[in-house]
C-alpha positions as CSV (number, residue, x, y, z in Angstrom):
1,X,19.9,-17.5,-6.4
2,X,20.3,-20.9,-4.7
3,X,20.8,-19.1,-0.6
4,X,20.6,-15.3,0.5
5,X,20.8,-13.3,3.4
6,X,17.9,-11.3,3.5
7,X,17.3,-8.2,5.4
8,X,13.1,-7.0,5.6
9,X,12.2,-3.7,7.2
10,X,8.8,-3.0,8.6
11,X,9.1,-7.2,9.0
12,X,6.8,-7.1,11.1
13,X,4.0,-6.1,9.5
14,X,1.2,-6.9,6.5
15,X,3.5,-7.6,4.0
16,X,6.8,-8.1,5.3
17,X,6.0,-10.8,8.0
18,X,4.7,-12.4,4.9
19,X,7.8,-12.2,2.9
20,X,9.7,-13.0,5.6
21,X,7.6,-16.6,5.4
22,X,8.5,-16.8,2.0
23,X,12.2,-16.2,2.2
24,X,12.8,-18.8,5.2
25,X,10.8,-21.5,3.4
26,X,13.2,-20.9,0.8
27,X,16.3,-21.8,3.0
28,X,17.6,-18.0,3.0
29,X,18.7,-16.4,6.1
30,X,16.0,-13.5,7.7
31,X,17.4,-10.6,9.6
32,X,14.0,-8.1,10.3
33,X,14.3,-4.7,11.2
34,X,11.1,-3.1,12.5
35,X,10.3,-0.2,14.5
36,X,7.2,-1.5,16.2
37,X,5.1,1.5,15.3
38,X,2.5,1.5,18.1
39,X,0.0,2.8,15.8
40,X,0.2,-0.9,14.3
41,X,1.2,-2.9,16.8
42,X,-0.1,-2.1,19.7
43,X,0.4,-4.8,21.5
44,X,4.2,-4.6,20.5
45,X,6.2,-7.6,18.5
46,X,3.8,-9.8,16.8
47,X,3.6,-13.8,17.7
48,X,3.6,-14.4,13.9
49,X,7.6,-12.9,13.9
50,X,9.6,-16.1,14.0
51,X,11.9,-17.5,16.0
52,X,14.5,-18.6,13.7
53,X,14.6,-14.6,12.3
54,X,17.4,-12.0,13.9
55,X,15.4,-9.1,15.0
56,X,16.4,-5.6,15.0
57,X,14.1,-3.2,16.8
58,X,15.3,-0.2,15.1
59,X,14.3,3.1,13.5
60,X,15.2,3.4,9.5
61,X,15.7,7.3,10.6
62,X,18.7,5.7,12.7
63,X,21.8,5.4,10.8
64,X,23.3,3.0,13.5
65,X,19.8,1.0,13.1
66,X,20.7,0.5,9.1
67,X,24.8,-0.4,9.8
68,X,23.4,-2.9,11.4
69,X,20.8,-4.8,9.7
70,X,22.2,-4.9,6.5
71,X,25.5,-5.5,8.1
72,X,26.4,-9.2,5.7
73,X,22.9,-8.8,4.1
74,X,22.7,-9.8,0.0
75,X,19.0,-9.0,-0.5
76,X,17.2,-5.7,0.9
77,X,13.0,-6.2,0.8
78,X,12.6,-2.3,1.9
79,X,8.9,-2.8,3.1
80,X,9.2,-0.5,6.2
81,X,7.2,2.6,5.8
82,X,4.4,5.5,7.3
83,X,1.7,5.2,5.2
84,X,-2.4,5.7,5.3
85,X,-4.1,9.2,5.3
86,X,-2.7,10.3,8.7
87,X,-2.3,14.6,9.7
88,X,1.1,14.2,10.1
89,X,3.6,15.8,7.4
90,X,6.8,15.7,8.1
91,X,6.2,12.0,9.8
92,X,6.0,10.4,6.3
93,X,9.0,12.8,4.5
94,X,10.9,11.5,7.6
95,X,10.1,7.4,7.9
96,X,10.0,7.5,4.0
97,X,11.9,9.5,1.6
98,X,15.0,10.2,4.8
99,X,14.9,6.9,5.9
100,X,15.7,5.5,2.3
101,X,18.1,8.2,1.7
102,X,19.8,6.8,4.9
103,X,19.2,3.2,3.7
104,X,21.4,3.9,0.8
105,X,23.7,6.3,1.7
106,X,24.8,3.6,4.5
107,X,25.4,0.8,1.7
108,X,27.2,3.4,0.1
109,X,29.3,4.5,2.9
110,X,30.1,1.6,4.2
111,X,30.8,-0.4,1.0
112,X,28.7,-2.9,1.5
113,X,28.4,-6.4,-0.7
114,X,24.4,-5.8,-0.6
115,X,23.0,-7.7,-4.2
116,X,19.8,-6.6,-5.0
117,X,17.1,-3.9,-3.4
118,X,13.4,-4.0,-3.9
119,X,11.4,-1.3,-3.3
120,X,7.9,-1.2,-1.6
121,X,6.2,1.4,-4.0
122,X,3.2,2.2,-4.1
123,X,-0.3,2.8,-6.9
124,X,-0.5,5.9,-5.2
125,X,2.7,7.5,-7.0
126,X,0.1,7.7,-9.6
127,X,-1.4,11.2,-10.3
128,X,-4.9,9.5,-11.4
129,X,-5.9,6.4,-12.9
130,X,-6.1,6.0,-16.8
131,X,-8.9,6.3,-18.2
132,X,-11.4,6.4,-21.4
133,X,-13.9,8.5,-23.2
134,X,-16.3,7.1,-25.7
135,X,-15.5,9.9,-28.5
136,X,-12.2,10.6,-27.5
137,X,-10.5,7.7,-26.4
138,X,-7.5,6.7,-23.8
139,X,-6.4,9.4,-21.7
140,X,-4.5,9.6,-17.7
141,X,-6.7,11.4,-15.5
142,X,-5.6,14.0,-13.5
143,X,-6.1,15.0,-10.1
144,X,-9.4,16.5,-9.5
145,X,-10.0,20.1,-8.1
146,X,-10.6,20.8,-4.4
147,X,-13.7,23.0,-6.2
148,X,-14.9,20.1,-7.9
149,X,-15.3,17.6,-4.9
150,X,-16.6,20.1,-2.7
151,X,-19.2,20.5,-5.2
152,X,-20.2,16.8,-5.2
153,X,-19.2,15.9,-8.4
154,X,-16.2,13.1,-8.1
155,X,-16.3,11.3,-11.4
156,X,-13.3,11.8,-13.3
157,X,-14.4,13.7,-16.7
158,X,-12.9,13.6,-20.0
159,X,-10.6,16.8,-20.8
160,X,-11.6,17.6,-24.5
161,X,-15.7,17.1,-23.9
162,X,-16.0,16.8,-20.3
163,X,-17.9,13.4,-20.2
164,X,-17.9,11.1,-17.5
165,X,-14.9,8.7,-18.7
166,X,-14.6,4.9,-17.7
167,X,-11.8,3.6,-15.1
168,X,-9.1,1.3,-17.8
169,X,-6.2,-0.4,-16.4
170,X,-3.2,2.0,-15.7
171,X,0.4,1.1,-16.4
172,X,4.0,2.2,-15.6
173,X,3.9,4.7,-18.4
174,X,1.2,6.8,-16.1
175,X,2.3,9.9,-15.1
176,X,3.8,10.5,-11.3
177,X,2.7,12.9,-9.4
178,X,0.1,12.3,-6.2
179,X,-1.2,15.2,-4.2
180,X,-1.1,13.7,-0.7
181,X,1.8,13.5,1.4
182,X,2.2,9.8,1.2
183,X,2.7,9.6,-2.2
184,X,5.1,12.1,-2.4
185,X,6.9,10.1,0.1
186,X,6.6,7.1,-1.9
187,X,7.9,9.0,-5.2
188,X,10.4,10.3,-3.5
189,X,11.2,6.7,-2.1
190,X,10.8,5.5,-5.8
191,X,13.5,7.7,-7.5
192,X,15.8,7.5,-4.7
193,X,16.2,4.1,-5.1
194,X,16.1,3.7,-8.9
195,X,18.5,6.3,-9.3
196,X,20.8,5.0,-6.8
197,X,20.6,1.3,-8.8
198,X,21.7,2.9,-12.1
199,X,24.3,5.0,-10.1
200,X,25.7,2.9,-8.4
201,X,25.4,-0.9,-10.7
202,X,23.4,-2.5,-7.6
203,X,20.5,-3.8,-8.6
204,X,17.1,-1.9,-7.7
205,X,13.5,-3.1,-8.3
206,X,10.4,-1.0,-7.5
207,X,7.2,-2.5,-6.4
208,X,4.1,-0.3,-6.9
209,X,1.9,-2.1,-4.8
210,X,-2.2,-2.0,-5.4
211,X,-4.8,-1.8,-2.0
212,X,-2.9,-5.2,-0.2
213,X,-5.1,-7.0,2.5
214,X,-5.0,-10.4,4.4
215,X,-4.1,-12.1,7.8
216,X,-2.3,-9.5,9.8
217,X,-3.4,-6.7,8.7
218,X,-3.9,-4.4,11.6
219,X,-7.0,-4.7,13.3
220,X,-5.4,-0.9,15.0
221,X,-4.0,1.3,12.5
222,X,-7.5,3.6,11.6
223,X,-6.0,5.3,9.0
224,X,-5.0,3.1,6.8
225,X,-6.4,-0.6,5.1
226,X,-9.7,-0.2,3.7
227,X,-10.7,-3.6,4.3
228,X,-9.4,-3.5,8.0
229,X,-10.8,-0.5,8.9
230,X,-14.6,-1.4,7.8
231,X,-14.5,-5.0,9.3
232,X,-13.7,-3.3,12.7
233,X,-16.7,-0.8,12.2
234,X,-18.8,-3.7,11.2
235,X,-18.0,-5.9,14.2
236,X,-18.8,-3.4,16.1
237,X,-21.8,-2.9,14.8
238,X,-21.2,0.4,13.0
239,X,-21.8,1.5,9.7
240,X,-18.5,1.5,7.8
241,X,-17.8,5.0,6.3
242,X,-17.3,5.2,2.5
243,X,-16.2,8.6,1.3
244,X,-17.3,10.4,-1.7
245,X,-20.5,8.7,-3.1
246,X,-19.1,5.1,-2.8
247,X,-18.7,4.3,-6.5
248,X,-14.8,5.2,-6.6
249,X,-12.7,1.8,-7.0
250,X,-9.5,0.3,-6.2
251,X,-7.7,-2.7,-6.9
252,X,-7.6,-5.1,-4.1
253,X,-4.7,-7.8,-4.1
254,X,-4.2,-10.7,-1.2
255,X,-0.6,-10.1,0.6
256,X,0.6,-13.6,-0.6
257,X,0.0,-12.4,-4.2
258,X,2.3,-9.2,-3.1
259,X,4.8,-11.6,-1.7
260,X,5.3,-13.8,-4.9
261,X,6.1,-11.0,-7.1
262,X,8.9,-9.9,-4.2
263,X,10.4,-12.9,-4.8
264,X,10.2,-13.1,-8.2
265,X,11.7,-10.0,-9.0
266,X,14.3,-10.6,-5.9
267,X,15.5,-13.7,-8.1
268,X,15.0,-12.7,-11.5
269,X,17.8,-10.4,-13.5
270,X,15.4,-9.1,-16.2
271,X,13.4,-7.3,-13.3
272,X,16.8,-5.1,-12.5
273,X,16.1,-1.6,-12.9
274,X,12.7,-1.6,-13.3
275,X,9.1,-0.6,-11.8
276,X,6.3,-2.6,-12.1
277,X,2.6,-2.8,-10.8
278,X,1.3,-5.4,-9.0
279,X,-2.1,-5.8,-8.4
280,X,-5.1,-8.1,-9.8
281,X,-6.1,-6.1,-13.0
282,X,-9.5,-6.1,-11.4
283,X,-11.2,-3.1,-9.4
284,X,-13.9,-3.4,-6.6
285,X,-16.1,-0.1,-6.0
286,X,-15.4,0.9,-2.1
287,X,-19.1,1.1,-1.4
288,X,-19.4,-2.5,-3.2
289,X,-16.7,-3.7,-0.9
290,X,-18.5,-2.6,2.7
291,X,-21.3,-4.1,1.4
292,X,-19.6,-7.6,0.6
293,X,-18.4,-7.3,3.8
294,X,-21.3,-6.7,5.4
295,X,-22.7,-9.4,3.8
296,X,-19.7,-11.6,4.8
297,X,-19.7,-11.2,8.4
298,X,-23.7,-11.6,8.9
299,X,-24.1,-8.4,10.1
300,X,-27.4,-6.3,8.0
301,X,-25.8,-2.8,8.3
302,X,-25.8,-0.6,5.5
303,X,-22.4,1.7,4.4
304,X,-22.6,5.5,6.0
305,X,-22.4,8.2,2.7
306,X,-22.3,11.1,4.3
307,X,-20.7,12.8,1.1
308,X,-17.3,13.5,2.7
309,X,-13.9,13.3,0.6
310,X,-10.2,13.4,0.6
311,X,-8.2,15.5,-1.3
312,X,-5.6,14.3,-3.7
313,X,-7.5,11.0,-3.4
314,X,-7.7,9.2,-6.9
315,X,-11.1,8.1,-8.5
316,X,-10.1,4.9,-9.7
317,X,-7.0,3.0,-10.1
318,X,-7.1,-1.0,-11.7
319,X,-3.2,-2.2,-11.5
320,X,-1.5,-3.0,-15.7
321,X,-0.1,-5.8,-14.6
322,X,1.1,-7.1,-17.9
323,X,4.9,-5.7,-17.4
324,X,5.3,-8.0,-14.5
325,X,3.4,-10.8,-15.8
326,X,6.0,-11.1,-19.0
327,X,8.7,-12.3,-16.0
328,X,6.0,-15.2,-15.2
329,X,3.5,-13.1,-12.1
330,X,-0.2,-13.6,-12.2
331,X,-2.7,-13.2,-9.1
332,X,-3.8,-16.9,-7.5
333,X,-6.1,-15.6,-4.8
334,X,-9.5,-13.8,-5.8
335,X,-11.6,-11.4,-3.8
336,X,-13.8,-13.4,-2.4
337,X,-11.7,-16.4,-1.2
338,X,-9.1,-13.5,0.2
339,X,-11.8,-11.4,2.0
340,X,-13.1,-15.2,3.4
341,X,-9.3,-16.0,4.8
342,X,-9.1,-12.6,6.3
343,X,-12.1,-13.0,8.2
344,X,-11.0,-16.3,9.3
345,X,-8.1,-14.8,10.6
346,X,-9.9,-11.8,12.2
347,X,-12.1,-14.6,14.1
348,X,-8.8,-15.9,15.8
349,X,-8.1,-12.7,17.3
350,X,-10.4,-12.1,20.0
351,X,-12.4,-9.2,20.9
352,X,-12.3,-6.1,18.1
353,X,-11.9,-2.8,19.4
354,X,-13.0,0.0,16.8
355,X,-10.7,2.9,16.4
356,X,-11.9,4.9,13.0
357,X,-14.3,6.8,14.9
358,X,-11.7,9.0,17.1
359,X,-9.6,9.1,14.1
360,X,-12.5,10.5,11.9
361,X,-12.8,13.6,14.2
362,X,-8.9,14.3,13.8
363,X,-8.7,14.3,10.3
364,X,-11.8,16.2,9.7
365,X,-10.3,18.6,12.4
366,X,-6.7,18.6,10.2
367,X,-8.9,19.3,6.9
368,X,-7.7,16.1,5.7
369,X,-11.3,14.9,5.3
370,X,-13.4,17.5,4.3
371,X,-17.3,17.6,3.6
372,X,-19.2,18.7,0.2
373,X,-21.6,21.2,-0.5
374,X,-23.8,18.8,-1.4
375,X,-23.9,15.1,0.5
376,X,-23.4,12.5,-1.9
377,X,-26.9,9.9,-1.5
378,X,-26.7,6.2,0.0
């Protein structure tokens, strides 16, 4: 595919301001339809949204928003979505799961010549990371009991002896089901899509992203962006706040890494009908990470433990990315030099207000965050 049309949703944001850059370099035309969420962009459209690219400040609850942005549009990037750990319920059933219902039921309606849809999934469609036991071998965790983490014990045991197992790479095969909201929005997003592909002979592609950071990542949004929110603590000289006892892990992937592997299945036919990780095939422990960050930005402040968790959070998740590295994808940016560029690109922006702190209070007040028996130890 030589020249597209290309519509992004949510292009204003993380990921999709990034694959608009991609798809213009490429000689495609951009058409971007964001809502301007305030809780990420506060300070409304982003510089970084280019000239060149038709906007559409629109809803994807609107169906007069979708008619038209994909109105002429060959490729859809559906990036556009409510996501973090946020109170709100019927918020991410709405943005999510009804707004891709909408998505395709317009394309459907009106007929339209659209060539290809990928999907911004997400690792947390997952019900648990897979794992293994050193007597009983490979097994998919599931998620833990409420009971369990408000006892202060979070590791993920094995089923058949009840040892601690070890985090191991999870693929596609893993089974579906996550406990929060989001990622029942995201499976439902997932299905809808898929389904619609095979229904309908338009080709669908589903992206289940791993933990995504870089430059633009919203130095606003406290509920979501692990990386985001604990620079903000940090440079304001807070302690950032690691849940559970700090040795859960997730796989961290730079947005330009995210971004290839949009295009690359975007342009190649054996991704049609498929899902596929993407990630790094590497895991960082969260408490780890604040302290590499810490350490980054100069500032000596050790990571707040106070034993507090989320439920229908996973342990552990390190992205299989073998599926999508058999069409040619592997990760080019590594932790380190990713974490460096974001803080270069934090350093542009100016004063840091910190926002987790109000946030905290609500979901602790919404039982979203919840405390253990026990407090975990720094």
């Amino acid at each position: 595919m030589t020249t597209a049309s290309a519509l992004v949703t949510g292009g204003a944001g993380l990921i999709g301001s990034h694959i608009v850059d991609a798809a213009l370099a490429r000689g495609w035309d951009v058409r971007v339809l964001d809502s301007l969420e305030r809780q990420t962009h506060r300070d409304g459209k982003p510089k970084w949204v280019p000239a060149e690219v038709e906007f559409v400040h629109g809803d994807v609850r609107n169906r007069r928003d979708w008619e038209r942005a994909l109105d002429g549009i060959d490729i859809v990037f559906h990036e556009a979505a409510y996501g973090g750990y946020m109170p709100e319920i019927a918020k991410f059933i709405h943005v999510n799961a009804y707004g891709t219902a909408l998505m395709l039921e317009t394309i459907r309606n009106k007929n339209l010549p659209v060539r290809k849809i990928v999907l911004a999934s997400s690792q947390a469609v997952y019900n648990e990371g897979a794992y293994t036991c050193a007597e009983h071998g490979h097994f998919y965790g599931e998620t833990r009991p409420v009971a369990q983490l408000a006892a202060g014990d979070y590791d993920m045991h094995c089923p058949i002896c009840g040892r601690v197992a070890v985090p191991v790479p999870t693929d596609e095969a893993a089974p579906m089901g996550g406990e929060n909201v989001y990622a029942i929005s995201k499976a439902d997003q997932e299905r809808l899509v898929i389904s619609f592909g095979r229904a309908t002979g338009i080709p669908a592609v589903a992206l289940r992203y791993s933990c995504t950071y870089g430059p633009r990542q919203s130095l606003f949004n406290p509920y979501t962006g692990v990386i985001a929110i604990f620079c903000t603590r940090l440079l304001n000289d807070l302690p950032p706040v690691v849940y559970e006892d700090g040795r859960q892990s997730r796989d961290l992937v730079f947005v330009e890494d995210i971004v290839r592997a949009n295009l690359l299945v975007a342009t190649d036919d054996r991704a049609d009908g498929q899902i596929f990780n993407v990630g790094t095939g590497n895991a960082v422990a969260i408490g780890d990470l604040a302290r590499l960050l810490a350490g980054r930005l100069g500032k000596e402040i050790a990571p707040s433990i106070p034993g507090e968790y989320r439920p229908g959070e996973m342990r552990a998740l390190i992205s299989d990315i073998s599926r999508l590295a058999q069409l040619g994808f592997r990760p080019e940016t590594d932790l380190a030099t990713g974490i460096d560029r974001y803080l270069g690109w934090i350093a542009e922006q100016g004063s840091v207000a910190e926002y987790f702190s109000a946030a905290a209070r609500r979901l602790r007040a919404r039982q979203v965050v919840k405390r253990a028996r026990e407090a975990a130890p720094a």
